[in-house]
C-alpha positions as CSV (number, residue, x, y, z in Angstrom):
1,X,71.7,-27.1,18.6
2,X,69.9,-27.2,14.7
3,X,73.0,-28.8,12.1
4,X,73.2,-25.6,9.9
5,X,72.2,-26.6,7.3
6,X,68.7,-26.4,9.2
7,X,69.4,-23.1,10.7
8,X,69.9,-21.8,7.5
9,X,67.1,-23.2,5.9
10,X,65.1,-21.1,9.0
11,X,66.1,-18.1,8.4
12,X,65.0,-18.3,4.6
13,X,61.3,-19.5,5.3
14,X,61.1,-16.7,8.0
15,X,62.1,-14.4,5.1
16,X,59.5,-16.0,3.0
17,X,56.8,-16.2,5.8
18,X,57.3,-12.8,7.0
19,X,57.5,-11.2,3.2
20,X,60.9,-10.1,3.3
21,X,61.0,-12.4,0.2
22,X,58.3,-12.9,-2.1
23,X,57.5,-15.5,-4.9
24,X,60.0,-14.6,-8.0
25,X,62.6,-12.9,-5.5
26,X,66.0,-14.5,-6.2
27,X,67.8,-16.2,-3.1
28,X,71.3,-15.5,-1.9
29,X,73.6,-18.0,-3.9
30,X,75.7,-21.0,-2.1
31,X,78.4,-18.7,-2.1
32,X,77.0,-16.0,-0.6
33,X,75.2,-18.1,2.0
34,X,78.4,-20.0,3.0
35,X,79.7,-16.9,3.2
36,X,77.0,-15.1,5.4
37,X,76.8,-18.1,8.0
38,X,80.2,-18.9,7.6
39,X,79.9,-22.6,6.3
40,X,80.7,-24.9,3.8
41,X,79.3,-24.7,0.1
42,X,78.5,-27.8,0.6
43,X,76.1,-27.2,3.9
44,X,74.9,-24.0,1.8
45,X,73.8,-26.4,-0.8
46,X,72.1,-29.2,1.0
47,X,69.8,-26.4,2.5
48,X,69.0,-24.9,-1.0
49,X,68.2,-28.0,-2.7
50,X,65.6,-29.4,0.2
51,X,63.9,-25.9,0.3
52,X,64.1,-27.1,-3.7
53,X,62.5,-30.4,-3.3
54,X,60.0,-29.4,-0.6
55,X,58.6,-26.8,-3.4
56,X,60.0,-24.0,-1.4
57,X,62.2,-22.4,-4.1
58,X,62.9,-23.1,-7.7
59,X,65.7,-23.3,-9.2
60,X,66.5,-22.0,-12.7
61,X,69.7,-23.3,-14.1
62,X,72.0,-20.9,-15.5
63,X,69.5,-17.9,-13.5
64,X,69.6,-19.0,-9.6
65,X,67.3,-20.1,-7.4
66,X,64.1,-17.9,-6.4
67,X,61.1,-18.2,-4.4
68,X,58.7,-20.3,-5.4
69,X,54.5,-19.9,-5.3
70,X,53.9,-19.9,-1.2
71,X,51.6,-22.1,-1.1
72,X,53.1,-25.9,0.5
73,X,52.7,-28.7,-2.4
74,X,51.7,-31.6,-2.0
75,X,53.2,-34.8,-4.8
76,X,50.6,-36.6,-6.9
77,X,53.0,-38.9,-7.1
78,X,53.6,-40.7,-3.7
79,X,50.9,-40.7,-0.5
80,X,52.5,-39.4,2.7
81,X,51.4,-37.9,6.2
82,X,50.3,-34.4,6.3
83,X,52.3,-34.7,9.4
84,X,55.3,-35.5,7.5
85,X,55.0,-32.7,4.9
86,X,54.3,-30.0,7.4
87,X,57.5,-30.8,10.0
88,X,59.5,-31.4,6.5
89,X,58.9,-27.6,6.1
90,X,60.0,-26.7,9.3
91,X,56.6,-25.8,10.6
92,X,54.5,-26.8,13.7
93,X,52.2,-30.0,12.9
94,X,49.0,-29.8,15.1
95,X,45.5,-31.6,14.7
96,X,42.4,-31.5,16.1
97,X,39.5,-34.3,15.8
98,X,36.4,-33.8,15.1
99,X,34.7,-37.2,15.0
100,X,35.6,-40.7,15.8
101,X,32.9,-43.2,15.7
102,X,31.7,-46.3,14.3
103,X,28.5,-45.8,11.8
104,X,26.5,-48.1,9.7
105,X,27.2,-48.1,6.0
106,X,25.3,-46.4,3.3
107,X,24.3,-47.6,-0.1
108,X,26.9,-45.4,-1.1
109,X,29.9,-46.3,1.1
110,X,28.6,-50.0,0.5
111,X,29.7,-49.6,-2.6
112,X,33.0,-47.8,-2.5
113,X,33.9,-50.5,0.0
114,X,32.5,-53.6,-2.0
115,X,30.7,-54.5,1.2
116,X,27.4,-54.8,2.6
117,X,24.4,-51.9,3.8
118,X,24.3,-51.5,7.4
119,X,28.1,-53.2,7.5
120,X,30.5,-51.4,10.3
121,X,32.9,-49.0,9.5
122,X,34.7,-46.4,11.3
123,X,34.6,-42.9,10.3
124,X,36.6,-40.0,11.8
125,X,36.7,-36.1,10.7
126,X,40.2,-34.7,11.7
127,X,41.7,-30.5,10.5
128,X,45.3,-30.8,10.1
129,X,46.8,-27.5,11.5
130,X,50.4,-26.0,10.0
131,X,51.7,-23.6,12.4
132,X,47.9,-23.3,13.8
133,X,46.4,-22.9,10.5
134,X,43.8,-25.5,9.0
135,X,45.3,-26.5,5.9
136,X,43.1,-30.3,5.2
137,X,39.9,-31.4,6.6
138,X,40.3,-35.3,6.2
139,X,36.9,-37.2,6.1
140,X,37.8,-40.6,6.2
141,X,35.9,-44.0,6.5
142,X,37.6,-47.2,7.2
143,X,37.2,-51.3,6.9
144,X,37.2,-52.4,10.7
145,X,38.4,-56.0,9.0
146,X,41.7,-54.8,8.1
147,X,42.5,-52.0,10.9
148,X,40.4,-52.8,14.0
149,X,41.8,-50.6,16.4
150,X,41.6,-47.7,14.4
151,X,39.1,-46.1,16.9
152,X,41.1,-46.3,19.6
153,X,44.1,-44.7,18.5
154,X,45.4,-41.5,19.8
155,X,45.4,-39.1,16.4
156,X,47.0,-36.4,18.4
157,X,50.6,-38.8,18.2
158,X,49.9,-40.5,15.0
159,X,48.2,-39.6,12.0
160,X,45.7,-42.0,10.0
161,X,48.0,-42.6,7.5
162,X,51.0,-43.7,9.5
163,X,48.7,-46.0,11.6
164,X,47.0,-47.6,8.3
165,X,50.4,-47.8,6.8
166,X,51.9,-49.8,9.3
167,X,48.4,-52.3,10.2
168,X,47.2,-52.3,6.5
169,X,50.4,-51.8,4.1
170,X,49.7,-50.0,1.2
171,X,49.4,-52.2,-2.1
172,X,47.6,-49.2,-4.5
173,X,45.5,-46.7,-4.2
174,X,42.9,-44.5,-6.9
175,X,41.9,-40.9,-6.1
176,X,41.0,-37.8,-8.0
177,X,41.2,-33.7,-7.7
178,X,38.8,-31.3,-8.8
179,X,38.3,-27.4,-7.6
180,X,35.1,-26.9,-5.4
181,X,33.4,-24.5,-3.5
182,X,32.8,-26.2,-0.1
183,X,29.5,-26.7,1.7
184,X,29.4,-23.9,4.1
185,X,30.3,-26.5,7.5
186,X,33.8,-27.2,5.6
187,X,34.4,-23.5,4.9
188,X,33.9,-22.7,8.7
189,X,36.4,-25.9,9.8
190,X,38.9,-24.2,7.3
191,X,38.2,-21.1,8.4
192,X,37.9,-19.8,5.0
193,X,35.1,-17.5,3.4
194,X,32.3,-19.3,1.7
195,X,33.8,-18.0,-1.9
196,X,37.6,-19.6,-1.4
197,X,37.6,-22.3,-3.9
198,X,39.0,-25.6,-2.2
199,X,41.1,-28.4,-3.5
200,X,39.3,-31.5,-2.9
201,X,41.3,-34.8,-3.3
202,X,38.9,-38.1,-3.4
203,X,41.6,-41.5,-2.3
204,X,40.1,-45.0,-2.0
205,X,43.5,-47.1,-0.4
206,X,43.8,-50.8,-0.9
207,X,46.1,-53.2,1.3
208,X,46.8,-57.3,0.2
209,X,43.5,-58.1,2.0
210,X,41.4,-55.3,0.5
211,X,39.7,-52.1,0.0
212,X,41.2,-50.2,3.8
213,X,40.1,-46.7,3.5
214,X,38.4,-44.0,1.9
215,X,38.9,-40.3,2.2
216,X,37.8,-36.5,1.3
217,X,40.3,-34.5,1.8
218,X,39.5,-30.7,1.5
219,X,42.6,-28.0,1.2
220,X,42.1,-24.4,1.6
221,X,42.8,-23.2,-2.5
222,X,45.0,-20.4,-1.1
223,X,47.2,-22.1,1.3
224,X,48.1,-25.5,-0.5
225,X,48.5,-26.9,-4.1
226,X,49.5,-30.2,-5.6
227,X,52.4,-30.7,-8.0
228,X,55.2,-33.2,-8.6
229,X,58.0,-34.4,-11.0
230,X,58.6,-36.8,-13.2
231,X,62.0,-38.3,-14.4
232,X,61.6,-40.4,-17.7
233,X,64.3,-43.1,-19.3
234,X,64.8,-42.6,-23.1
235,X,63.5,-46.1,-23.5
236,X,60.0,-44.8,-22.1
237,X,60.1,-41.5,-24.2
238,X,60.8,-44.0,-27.3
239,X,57.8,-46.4,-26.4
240,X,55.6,-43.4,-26.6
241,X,56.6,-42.3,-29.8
């Protein structure tokens, strides 16, 4: 049996997900939830403040809490498994890959890599699914020096990142987002019309040993969006005076 604090949180994304609440509609207080499931305020709260930090609702202070946009969001801050983000919703994660091979590398790649033309690496094409629905194409291409069984693992139990993250630590990492309108074989993956506008997030990884991987990751603009927040020390807000 779900704590209740989870069963709670259930019943308000079905709202949300079936448009009995919409973004801007105002949620049932802790109160009144402790009082509808009969719990404790405290149980009423922990599932109000992750539906919070997941970017579910927003709270307001001295106004409540309300639904927030619908879209899932993603932190620029910190680089996690779609996996993780989709079951930390409460929703179904699901993939399905597209390509896994080994490829020669470009003049291109050779570069984004610091390696060789015609040097191995290991490229896979992978839609990330939440609740059935494509929400990221990941194109990724990876060093076969720091992660050489990447090939030969089973995607449909691990994701890239958790497998690179545990063979190849993460050390840093660069990356960029710009709107785009995808080629038309991305919009068909996504199963989005050709005029969606996508989110598309460039990430170059590095371990101790090196440049690990490189990836395009393409989000469907309507069904995903990127945020985060930032907590500064009055020391830092002085230094940038």
């Amino acid at each position: 049996m779900q704590p209740r604090f989870v069963q709670i949180k259930s019943a308000i994304l079905r709202q949300i997900e079936t448009s009995q609440m919409k973004a801007g509609d105002k949620v049932a207080s802790e109160n009144q939830l402790a009082e509808q499931y009969s719990v404790s305020r405290m149980t009423a709260r922990r599932a109000l403040t992750e539906l919070v930090e997941e970017g579910i609702l927003l709270r307001s202070q001295g106004l409540g809490t309300f639904v927030s946009d619908h879209r899932p969001m993603s932190s620029m801050l910190e680089i996690r498994s779609i996996q993780d983000e989709i079951e930390q919703r409460g929703h179904i994660y699901s993939n399905v890959v597209l390509t896994k091979q080994a490829v020669k590398a470009n003049s291109q790649q050779s570069a984004w890599f610091g390696i060789q033309t015609q040097d191995n690496l290991y490229h896979t094409q992978i839609v990330h699914l939440e609740s059935s629905v494509p929400i990221q194409l990941e194109d990724r291409l990876v060093n076969p020096l720091w992660a050489p069984d990447y090939l030969q693992q089973d995607f449909s139990r691990t994701t890239a990142n958790q497998y690179l993250s545990q063979v190849a630590p993460l050390t840093q990492a660069d990356h960029s987002v710009e709107a785009i309108l995808a080629a038309p074989e991305i919009t068909e993956i996504l199963n989005i019309p050709p005029s969606q506008p996508c989110l598309h997030i460039v990430r170059r990884t590095f371990s101790t040993n090196g440049i690990v991987s490189f990836a395009s990751l393409y989000h469907p603009g309507n069904r995903y969006r990127i945020g985060g927040h930032l907590n500064f020390h009055p020391s830092d807000l002085g230094e940038r005076k």
